[in-house]
C-alpha positions in Angstrom: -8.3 37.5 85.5 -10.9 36.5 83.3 -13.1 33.2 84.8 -15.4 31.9 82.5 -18.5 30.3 83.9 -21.2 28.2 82.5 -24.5 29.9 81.3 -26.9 26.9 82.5 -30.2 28.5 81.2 -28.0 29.5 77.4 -26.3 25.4 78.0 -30.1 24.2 78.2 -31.2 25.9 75.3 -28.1 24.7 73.2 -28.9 21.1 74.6 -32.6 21.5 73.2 -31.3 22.7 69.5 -28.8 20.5 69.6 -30.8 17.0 70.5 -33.4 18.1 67.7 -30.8 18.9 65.2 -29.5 15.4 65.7 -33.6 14.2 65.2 -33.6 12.9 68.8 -36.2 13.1 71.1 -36.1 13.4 75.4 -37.4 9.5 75.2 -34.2 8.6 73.0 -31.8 10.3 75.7 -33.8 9.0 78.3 -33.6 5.6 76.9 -29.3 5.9 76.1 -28.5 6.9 79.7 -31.2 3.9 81.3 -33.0 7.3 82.9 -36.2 5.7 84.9 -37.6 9.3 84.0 -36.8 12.1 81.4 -36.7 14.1 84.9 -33.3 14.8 84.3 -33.0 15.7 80.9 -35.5 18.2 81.1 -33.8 20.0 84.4 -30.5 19.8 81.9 -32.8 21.8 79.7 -34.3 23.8 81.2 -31.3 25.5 82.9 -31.5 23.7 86.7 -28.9 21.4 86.3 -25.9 20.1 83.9 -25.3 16.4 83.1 -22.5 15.3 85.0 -19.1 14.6 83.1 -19.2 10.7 81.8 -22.8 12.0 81.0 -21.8 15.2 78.9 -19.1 12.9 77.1 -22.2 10.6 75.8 -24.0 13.8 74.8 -21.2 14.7 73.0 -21.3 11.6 70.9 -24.6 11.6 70.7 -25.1 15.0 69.2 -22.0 14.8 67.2 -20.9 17.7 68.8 -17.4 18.3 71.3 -18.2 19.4 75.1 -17.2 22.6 74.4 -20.4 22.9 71.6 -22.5 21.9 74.6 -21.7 24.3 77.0 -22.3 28.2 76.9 -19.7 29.8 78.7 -19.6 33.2 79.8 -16.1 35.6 80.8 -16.7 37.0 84.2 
């Protein structure tokens, strides 16, 4: 059976092109999700974590972009 799994360093990259694409900066995102620090945007990335789901929806929107435009997968 084929498993896909999520590619986090590929997802981070994707999250970088995407946010500038939609002209927003780590202080916008920061600011949207109330972040006391950009801390966590820049772990999503950088590849050392993943927003969590209600956070990935919000990205979604964001960006103009689904979940699935977000997230690199890759078939096991």
């Amino acid at each position: 059976m084929n498993i896909p799994t999520i590619d986090l360093a590929q997802t981070g990259a994707n999250i970088v092109t995407l946010r500038k694409a939609a002209g927003l900066s780590v202080h916008d995102l920061q600011m949207v999700f109330g972040f006391n620090s950009p801390q966590a945007i820049y772990k999503w990335q950088n590849g050392t974590a993943l927003p969590t789901v209600d956070n990935l929806i919000v990205l979604a929107a964001l960006l103009h972009v689904r979940i699935d435009d977000i997230l690199v997968t890759t078939v096991a």
